[in-house]
Backbone atoms as SQL, in Angstrom:
CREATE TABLE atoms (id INTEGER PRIMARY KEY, chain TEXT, resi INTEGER, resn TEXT, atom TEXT, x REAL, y REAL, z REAL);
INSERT INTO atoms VALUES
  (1, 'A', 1, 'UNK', 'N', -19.626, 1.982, 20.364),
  (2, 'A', 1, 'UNK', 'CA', -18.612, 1.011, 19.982),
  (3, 'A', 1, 'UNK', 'C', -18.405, 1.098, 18.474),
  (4, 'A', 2, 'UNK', 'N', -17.206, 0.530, 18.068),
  (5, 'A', 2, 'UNK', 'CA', -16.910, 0.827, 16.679),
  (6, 'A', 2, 'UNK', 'C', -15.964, 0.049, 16.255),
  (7, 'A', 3, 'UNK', 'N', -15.524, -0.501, 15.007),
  (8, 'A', 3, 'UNK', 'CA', -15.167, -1.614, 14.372),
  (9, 'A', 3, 'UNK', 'C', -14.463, -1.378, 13.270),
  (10, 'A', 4, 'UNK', 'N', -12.902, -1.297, 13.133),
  (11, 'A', 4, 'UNK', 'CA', -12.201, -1.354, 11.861),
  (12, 'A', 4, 'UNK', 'C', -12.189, -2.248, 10.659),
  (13, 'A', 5, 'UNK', 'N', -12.767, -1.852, 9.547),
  (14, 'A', 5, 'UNK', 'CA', -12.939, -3.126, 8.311),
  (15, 'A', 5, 'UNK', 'C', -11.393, -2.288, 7.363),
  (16, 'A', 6, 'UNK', 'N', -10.927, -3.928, 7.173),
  (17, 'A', 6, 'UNK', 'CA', -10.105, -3.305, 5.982),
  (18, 'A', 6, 'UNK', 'C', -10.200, -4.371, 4.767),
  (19, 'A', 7, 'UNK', 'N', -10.226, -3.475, 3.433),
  (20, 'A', 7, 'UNK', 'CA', -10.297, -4.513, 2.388),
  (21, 'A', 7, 'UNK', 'C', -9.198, -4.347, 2.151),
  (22, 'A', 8, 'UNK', 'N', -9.000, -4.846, 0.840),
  (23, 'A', 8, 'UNK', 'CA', -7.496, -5.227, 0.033),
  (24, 'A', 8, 'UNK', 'C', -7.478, -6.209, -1.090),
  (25, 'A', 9, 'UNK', 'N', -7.131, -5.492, -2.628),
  (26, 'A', 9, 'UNK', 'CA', -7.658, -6.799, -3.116),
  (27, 'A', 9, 'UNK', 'C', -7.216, -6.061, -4.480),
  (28, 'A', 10, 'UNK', 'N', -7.827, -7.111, -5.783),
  (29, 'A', 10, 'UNK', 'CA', -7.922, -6.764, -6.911),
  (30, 'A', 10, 'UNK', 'C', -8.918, -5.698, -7.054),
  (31, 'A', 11, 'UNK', 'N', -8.886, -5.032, -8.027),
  (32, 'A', 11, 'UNK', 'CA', -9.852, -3.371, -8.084),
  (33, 'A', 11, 'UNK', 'C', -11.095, -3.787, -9.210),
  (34, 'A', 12, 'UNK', 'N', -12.124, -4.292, -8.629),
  (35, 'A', 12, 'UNK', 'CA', -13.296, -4.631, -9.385),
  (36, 'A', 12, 'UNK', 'C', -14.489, -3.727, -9.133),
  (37, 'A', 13, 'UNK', 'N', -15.303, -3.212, -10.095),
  (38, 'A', 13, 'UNK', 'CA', -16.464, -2.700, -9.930),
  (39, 'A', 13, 'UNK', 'C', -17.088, -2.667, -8.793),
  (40, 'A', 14, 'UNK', 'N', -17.840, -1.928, -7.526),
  (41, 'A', 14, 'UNK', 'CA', -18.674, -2.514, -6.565),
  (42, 'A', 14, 'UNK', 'C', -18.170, -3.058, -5.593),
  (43, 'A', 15, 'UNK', 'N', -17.009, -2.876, -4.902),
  (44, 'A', 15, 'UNK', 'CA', -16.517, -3.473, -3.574),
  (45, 'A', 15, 'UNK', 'C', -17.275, -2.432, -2.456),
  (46, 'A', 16, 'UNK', 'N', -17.098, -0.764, -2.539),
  (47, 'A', 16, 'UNK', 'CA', -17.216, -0.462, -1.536),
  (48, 'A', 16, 'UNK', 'C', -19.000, -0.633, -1.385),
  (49, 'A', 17, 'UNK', 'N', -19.953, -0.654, -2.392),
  (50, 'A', 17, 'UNK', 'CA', -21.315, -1.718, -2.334),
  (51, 'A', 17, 'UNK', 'C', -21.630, -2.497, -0.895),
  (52, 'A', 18, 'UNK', 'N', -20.825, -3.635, -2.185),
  (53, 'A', 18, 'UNK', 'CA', -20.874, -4.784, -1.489),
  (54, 'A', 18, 'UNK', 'C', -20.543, -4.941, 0.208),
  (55, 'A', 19, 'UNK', 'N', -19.999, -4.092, 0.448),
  (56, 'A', 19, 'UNK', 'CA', -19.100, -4.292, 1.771),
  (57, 'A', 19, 'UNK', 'C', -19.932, -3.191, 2.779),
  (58, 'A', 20, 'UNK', 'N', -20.338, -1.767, 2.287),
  (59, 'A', 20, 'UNK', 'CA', -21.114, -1.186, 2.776),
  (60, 'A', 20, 'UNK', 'C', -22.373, -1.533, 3.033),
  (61, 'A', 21, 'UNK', 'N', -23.182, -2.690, 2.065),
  (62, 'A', 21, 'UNK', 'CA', -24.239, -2.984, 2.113),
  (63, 'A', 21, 'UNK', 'C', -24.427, -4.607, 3.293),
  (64, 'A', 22, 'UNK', 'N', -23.199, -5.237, 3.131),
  (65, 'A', 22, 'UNK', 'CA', -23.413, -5.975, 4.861),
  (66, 'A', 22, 'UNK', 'C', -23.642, -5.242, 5.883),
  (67, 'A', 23, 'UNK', 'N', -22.717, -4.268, 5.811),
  (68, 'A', 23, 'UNK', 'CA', -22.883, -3.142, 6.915),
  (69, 'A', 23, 'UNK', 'C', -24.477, -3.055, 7.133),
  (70, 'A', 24, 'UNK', 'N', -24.736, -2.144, 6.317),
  (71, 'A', 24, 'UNK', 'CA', -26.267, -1.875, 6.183),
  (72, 'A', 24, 'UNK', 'C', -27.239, -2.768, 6.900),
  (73, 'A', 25, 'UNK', 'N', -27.006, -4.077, 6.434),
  (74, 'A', 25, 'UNK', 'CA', -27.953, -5.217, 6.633),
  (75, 'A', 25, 'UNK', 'C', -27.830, -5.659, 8.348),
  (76, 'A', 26, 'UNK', 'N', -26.580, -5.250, 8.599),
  (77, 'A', 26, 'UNK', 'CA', -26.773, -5.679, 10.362),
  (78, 'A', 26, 'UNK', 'C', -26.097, -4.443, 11.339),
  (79, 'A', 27, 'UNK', 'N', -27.162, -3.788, 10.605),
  (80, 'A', 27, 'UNK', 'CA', -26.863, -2.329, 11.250),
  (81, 'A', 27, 'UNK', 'C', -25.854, -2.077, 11.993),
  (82, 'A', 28, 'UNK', 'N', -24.614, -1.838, 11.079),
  (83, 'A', 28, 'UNK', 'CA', -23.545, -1.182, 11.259),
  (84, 'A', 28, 'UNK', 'C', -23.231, 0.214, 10.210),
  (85, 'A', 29, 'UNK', 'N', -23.362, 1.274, 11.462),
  (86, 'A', 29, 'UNK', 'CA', -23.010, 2.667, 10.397),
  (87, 'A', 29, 'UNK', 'C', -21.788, 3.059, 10.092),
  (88, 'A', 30, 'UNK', 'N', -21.251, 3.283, 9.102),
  (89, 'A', 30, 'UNK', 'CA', -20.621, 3.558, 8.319),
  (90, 'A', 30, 'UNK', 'C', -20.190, 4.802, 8.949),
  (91, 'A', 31, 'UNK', 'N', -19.090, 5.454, 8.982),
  (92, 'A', 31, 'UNK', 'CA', -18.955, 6.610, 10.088),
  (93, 'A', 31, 'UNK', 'C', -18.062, 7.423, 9.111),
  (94, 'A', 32, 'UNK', 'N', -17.218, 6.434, 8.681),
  (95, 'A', 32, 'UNK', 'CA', -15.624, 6.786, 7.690),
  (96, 'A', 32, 'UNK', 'C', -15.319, 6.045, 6.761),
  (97, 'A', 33, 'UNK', 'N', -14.488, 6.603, 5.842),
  (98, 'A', 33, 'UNK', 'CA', -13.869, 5.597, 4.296),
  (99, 'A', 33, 'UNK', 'C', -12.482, 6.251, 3.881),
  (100, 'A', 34, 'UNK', 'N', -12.027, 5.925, 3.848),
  (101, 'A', 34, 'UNK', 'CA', -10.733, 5.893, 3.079),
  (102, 'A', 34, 'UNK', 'C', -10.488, 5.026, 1.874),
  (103, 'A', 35, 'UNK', 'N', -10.192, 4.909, 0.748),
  (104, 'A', 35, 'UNK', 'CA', -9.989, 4.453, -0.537),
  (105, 'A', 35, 'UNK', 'C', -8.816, 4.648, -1.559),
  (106, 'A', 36, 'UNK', 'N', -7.979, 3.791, -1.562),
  (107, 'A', 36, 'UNK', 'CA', -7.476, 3.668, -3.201),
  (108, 'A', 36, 'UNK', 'C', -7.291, 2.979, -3.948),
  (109, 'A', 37, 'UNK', 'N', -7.134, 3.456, -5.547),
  (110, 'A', 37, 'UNK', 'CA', -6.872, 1.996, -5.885),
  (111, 'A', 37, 'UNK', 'C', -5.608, 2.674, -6.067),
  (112, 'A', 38, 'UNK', 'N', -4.582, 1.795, -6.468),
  (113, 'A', 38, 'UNK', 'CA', -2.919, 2.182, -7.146),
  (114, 'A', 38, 'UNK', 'C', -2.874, 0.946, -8.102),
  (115, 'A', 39, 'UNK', 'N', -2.937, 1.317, -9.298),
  (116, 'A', 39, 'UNK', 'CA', -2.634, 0.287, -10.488),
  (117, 'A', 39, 'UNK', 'C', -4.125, -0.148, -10.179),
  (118, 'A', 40, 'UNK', 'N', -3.801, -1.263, -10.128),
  (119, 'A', 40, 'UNK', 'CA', -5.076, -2.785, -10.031),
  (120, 'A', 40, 'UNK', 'C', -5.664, -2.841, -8.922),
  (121, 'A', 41, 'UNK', 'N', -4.679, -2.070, -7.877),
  (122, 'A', 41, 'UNK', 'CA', -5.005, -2.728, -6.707),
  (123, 'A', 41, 'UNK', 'C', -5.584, -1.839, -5.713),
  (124, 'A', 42, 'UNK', 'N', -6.721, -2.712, -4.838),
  (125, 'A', 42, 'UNK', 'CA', -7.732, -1.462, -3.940),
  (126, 'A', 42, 'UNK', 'C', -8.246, -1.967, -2.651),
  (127, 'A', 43, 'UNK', 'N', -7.523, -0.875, -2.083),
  (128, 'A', 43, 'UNK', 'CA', -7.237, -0.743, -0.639),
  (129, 'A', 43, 'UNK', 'C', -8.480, 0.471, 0.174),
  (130, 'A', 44, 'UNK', 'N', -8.641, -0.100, 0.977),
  (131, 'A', 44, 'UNK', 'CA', -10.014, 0.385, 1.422),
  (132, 'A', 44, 'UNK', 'C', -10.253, 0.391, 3.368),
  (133, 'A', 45, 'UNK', 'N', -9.909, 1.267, 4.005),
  (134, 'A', 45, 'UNK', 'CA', -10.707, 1.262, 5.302),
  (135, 'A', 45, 'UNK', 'C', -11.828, 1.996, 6.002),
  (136, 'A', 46, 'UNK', 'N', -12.519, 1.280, 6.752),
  (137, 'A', 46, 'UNK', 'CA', -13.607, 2.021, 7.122),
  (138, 'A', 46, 'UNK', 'C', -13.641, 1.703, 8.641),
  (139, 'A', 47, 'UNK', 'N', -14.465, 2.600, 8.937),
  (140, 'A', 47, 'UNK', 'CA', -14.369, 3.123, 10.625),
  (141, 'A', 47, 'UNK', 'C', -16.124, 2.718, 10.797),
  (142, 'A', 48, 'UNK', 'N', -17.120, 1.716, 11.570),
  (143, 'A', 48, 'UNK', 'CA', -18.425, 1.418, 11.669),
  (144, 'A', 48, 'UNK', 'C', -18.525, 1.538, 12.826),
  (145, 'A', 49, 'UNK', 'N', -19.792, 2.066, 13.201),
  (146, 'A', 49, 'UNK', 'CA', -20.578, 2.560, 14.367),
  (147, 'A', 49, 'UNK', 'C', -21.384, 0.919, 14.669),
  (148, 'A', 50, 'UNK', 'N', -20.748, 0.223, 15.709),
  (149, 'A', 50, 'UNK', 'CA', -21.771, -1.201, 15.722),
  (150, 'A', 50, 'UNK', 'C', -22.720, -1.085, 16.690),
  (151, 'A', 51, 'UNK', 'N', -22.712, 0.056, 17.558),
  (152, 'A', 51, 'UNK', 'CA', -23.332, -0.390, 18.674),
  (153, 'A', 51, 'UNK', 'C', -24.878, -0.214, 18.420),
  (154, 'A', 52, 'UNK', 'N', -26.095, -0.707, 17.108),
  (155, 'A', 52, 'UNK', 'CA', -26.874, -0.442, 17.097),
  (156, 'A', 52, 'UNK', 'C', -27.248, -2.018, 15.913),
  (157, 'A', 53, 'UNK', 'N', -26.059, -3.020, 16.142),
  (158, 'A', 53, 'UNK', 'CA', -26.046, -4.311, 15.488),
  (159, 'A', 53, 'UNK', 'C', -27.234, -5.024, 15.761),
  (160, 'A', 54, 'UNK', 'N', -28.206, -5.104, 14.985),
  (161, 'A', 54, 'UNK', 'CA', -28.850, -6.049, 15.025),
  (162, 'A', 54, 'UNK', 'C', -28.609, -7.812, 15.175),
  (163, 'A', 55, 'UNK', 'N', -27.228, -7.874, 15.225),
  (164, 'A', 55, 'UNK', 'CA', -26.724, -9.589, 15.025),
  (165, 'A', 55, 'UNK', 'C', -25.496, -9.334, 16.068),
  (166, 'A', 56, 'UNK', 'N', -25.102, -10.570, 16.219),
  (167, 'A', 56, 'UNK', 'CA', -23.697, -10.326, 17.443),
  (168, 'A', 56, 'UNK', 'C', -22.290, -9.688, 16.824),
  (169, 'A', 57, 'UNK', 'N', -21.615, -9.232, 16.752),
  (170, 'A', 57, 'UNK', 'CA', -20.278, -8.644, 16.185),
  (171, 'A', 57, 'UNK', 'C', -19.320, -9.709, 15.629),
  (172, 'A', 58, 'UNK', 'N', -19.750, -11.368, 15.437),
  (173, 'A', 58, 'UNK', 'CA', -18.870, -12.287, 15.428),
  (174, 'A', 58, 'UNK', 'C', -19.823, -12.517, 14.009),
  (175, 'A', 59, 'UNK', 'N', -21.132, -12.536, 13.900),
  (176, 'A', 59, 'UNK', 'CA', -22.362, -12.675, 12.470),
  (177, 'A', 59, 'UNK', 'C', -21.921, -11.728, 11.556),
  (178, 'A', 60, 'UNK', 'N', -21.331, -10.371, 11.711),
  (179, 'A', 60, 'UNK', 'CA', -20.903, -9.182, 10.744),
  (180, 'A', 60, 'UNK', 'C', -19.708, -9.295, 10.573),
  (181, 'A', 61, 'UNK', 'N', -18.467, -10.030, 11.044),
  (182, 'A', 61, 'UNK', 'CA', -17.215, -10.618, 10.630),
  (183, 'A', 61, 'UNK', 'C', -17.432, -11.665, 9.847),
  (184, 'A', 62, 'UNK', 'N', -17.904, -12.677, 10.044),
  (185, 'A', 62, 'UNK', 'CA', -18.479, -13.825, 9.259),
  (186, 'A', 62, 'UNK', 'C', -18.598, -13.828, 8.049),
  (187, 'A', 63, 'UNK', 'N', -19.547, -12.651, 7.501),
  (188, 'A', 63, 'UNK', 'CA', -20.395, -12.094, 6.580),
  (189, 'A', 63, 'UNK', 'C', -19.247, -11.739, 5.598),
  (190, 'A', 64, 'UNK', 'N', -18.365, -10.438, 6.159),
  (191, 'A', 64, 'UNK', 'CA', -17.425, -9.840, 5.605),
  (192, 'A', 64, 'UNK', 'C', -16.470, -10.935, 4.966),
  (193, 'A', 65, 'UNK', 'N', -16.044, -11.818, 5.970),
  (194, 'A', 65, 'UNK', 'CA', -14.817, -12.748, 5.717),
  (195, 'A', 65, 'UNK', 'C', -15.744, -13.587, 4.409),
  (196, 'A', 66, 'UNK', 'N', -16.844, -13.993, 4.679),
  (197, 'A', 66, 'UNK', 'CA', -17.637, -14.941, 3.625),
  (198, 'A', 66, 'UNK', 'C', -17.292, -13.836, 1.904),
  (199, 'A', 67, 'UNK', 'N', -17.626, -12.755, 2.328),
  (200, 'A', 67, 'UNK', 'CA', -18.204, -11.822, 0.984),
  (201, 'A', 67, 'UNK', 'C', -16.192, -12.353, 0.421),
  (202, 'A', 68, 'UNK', 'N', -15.225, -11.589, 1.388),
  (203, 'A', 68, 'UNK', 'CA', -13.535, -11.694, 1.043),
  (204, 'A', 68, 'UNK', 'C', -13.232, -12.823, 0.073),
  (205, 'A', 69, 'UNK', 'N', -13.497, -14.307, 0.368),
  (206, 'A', 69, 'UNK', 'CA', -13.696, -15.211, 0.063),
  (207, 'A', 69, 'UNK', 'C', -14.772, -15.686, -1.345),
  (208, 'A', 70, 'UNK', 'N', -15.987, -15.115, -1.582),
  (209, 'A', 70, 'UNK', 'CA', -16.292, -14.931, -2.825),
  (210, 'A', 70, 'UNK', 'C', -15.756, -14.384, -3.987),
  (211, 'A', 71, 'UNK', 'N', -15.526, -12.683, -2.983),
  (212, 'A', 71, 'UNK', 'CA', -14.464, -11.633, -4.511),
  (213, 'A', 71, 'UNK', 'C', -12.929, -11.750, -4.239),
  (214, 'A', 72, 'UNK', 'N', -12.465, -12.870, -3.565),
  (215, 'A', 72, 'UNK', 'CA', -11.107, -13.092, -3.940),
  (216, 'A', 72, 'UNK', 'C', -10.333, -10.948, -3.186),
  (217, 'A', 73, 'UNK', 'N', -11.132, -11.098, -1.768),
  (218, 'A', 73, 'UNK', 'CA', -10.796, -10.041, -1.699),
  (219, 'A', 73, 'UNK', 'C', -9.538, -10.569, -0.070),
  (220, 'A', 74, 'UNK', 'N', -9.079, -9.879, 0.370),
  (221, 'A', 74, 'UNK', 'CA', -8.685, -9.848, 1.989),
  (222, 'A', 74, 'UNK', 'C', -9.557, -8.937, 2.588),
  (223, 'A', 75, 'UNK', 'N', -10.315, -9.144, 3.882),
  (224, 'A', 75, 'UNK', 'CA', -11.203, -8.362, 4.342),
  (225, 'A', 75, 'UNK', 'C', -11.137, -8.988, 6.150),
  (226, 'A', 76, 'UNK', 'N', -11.196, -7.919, 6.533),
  (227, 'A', 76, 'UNK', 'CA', -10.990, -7.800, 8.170),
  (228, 'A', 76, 'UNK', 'C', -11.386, -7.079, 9.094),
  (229, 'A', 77, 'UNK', 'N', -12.707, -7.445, 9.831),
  (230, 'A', 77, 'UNK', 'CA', -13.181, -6.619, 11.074),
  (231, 'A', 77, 'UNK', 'C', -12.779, -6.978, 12.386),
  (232, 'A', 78, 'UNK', 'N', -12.192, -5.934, 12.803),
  (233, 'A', 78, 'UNK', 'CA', -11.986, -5.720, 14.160),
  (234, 'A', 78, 'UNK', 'C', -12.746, -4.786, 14.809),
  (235, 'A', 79, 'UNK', 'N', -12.794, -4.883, 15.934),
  (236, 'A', 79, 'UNK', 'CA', -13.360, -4.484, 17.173),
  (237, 'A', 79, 'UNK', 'C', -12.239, -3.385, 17.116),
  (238, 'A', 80, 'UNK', 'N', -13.019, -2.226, 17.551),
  (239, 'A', 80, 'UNK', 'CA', -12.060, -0.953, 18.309),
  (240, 'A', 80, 'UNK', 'C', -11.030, -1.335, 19.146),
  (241, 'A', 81, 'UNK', 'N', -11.569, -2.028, 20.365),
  (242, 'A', 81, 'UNK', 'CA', -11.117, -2.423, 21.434),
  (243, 'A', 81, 'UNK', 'C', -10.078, -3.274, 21.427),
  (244, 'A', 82, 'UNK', 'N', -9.859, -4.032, 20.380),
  (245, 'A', 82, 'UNK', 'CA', -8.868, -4.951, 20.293),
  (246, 'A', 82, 'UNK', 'C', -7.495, -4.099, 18.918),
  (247, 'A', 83, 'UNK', 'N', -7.868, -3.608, 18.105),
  (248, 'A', 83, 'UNK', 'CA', -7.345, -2.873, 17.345),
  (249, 'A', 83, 'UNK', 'C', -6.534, -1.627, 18.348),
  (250, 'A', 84, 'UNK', 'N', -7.178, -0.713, 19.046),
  (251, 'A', 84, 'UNK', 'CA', -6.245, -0.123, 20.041),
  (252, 'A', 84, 'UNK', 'C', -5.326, -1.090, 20.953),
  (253, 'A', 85, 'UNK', 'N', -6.162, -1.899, 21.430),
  (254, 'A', 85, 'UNK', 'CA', -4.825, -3.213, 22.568),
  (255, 'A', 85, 'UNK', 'C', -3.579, -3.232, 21.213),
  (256, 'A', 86, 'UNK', 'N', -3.695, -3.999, 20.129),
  (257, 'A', 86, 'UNK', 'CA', -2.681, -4.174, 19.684),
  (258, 'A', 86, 'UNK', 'C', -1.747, -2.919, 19.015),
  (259, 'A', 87, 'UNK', 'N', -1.910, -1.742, 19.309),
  (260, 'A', 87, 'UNK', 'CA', -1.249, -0.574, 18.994),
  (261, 'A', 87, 'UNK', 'C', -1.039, 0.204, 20.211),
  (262, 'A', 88, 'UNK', 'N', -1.343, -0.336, 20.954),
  (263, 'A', 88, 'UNK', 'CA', -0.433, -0.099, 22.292),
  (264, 'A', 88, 'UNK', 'C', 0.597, -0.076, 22.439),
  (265, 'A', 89, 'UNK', 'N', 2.024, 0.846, 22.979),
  (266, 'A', 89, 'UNK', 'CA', 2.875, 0.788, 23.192),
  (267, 'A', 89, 'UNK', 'C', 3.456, 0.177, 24.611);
């Protein structure tokens, strides 16, 4: 199973860190990254391997949305499964 994160935000020191290192903490692997900044601004997706989560998949959204909310970032995990439903034709 696997889980789309996307950031979005002002371009500060240490986002992909911070955001990789929740990962880390409730064992979600990191599989893929994509990154830019343009001007100020930094845009970021990643592709996580969850199926080896130590916490439920709703505790590692939480986390993310909590961290978004500290650095004044936008941040968003989805589920594979629901990310393909809505790109369904």
């Amino acid at each position: 199973m696997r889980a789309v994160i996307t950031v979005i935000g002002k371009d500060t020191v240490g986002i992909l860190h911070k955001v990789s290192g929740i990962c880390a903490a409730h064992q979600a692997n990191v599989i893929e990254v994509t990154q830019s900044v343009m001007q100020d601004m930094f845009a970021m997706i990643m592709m996580v391997d969850i199926s080896q989560l130590n916490s439920d998949f709703s505790a590692l959204s939480d986390k993310l949305a909590e961290l978004g909310k500290t650095e004044k970032l936008d941040i968003h995990c989805m589920h594979e499964d629901i990310f393909n439903s809505m790109h369904e034709i």
